[in-house]
C-alpha positions as CSV (number, residue, x, y, z in Angstrom):
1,X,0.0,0.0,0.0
2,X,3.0,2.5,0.9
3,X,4.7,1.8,-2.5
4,X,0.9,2.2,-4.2
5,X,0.6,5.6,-2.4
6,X,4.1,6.7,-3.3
7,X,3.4,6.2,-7.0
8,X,0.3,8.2,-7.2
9,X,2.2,11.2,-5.4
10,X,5.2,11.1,-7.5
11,X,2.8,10.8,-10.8
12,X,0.6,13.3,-9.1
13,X,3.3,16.1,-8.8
14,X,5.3,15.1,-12.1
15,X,2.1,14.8,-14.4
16,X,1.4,18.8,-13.1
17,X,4.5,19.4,-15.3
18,X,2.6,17.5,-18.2
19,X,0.0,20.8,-18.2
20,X,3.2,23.5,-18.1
21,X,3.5,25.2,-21.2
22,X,6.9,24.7,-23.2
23,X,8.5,28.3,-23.7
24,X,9.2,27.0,-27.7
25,X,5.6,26.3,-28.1
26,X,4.7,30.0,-27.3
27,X,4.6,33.0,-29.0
28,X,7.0,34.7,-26.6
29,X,8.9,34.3,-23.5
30,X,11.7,35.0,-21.6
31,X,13.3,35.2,-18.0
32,X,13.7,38.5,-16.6
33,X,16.3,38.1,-13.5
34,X,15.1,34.0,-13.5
35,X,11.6,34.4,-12.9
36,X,9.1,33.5,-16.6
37,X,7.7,35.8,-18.5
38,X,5.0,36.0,-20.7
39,X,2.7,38.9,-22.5
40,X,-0.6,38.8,-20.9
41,X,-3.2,41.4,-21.9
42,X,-2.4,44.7,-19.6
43,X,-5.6,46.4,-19.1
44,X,-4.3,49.6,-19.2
45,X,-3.3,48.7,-23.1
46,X,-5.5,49.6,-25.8
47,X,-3.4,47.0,-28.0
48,X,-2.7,43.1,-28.0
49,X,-0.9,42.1,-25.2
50,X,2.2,41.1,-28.4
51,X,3.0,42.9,-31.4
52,X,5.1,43.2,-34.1
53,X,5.6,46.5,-36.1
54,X,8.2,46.9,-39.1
55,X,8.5,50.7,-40.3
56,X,9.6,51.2,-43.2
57,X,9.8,55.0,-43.6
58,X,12.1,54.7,-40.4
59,X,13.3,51.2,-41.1
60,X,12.7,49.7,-37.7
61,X,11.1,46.2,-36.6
62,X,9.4,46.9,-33.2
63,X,8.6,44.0,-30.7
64,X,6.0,45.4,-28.1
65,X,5.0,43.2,-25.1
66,X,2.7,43.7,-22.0
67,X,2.2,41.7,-18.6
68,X,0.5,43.3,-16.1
69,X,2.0,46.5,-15.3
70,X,5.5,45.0,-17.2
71,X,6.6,46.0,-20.5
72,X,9.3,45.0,-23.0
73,X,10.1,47.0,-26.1
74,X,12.8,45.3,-28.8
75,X,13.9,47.7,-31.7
76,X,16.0,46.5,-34.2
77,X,17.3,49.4,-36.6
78,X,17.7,48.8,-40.6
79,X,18.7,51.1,-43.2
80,X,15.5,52.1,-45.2
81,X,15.5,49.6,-47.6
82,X,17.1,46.8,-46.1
83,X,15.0,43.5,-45.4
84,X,14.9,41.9,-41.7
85,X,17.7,39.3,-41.8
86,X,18.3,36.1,-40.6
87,X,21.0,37.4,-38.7
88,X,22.6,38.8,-35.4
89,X,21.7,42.4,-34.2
90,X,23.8,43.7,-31.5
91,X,21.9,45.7,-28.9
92,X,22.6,49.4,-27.5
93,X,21.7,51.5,-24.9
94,X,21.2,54.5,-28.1
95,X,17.5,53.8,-29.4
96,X,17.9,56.8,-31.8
97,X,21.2,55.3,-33.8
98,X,21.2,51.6,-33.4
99,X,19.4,48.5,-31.9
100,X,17.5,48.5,-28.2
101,X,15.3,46.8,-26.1
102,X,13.8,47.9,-23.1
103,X,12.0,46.9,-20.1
104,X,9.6,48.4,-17.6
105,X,8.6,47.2,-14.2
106,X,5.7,49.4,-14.2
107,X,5.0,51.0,-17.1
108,X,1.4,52.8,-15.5
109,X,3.9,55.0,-12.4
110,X,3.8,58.7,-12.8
111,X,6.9,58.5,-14.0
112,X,7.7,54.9,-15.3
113,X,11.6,54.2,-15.0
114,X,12.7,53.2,-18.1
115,X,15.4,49.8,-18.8
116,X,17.2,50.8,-21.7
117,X,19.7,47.6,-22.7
118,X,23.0,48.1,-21.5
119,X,24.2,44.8,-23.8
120,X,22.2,41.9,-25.6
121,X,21.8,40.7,-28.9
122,X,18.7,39.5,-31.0
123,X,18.8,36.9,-33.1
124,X,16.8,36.6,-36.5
125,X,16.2,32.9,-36.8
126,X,13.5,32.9,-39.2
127,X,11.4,35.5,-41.6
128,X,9.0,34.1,-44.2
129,X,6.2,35.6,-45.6
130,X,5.6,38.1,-42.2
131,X,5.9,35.1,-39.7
132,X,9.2,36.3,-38.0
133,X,11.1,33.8,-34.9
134,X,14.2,34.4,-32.9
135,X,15.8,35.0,-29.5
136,X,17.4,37.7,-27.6
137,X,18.7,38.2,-24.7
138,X,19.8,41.8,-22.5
139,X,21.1,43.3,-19.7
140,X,19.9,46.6,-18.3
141,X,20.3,49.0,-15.2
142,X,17.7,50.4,-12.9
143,X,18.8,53.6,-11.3
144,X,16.0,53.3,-8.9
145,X,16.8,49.8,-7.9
146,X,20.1,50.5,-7.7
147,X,20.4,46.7,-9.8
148,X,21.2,44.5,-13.5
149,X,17.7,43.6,-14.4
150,X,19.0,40.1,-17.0
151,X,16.3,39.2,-19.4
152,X,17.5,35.8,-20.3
153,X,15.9,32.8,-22.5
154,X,13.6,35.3,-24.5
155,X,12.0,34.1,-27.7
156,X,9.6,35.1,-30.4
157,X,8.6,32.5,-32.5
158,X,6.1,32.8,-35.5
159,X,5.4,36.6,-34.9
160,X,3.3,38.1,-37.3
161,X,4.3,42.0,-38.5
């Protein structure tokens, strides 16, 4: 009977990892400073909790994501006329000359501190026909926290723009 009992608690708690969504099945996710991440619809957004944007007339693919009161922007800068690669992009902390992602941990304060990456990268993995995929990956600096905030393990896969 012990052994019997044993067995259904060791399914029990292993099968709840059965239910657990896999971060490559998703849309987008990431680890910011080890805890999971995932866009959720913010109420205070008029838009979808996920989004992709490419600009032409300013040549710039935009990620936007919303959880909550969090928020993570990803900008990856292109000349005008040049396509989204499959490729590496190196990210800044200079929005308004290169590549940058940032992150807010409450985007609805008065005055919402802003995360602009310090280092990271984004990596293109796939484009066809507007379904974009890739990783990235940055580090950023909260003056008010006095702390790295790391957004590891992030991913965007099938993204429509």
């Amino acid at each position: 009977m012990k052994k019997l009992t044993f067995a259904l608690i060791v399914f029990s708690l292993s099968s709840c990892q059965l239910f657990e969504p896999k971060p490559e099945s998703e849309k987008f996710y990431c680890k910011i400073n080890g805890k999971a991440w995932r866009p959720e619809k913010a109420s205070y957004s008029l838009g979808p909790p996920l989004s992709g944007e490419w600009n032409k007339k300013n040549g710039r693919f935009v990620i936007s994501a919303y959880n909550g009161v969090e928020s993570i922007f990803i900008g990856i800068k292109l000349n005008i006329n040049e396509p989204l690669g499959i490729r590496e992009y190196e990210l800044q902390n200079n929005p308004a000359n290169g590549s940058a992602a940032t992150y807010y941990y409450d985007y609805t304060s008065q005055t919402p501190e802003k995360l602009l990456s310090k280092s990271g990268k984004v990596v293109i993995t796939k484009n066809d026909n507007r379904l974009v995929s890739g990783t990235f990956e940055f580090t950023s600096y909260s003056d008010v926290k006095k702390k790295d905030c790391k957004i590891t393990k992030g991913q965007f896969n099938d993204l429509i723009y």
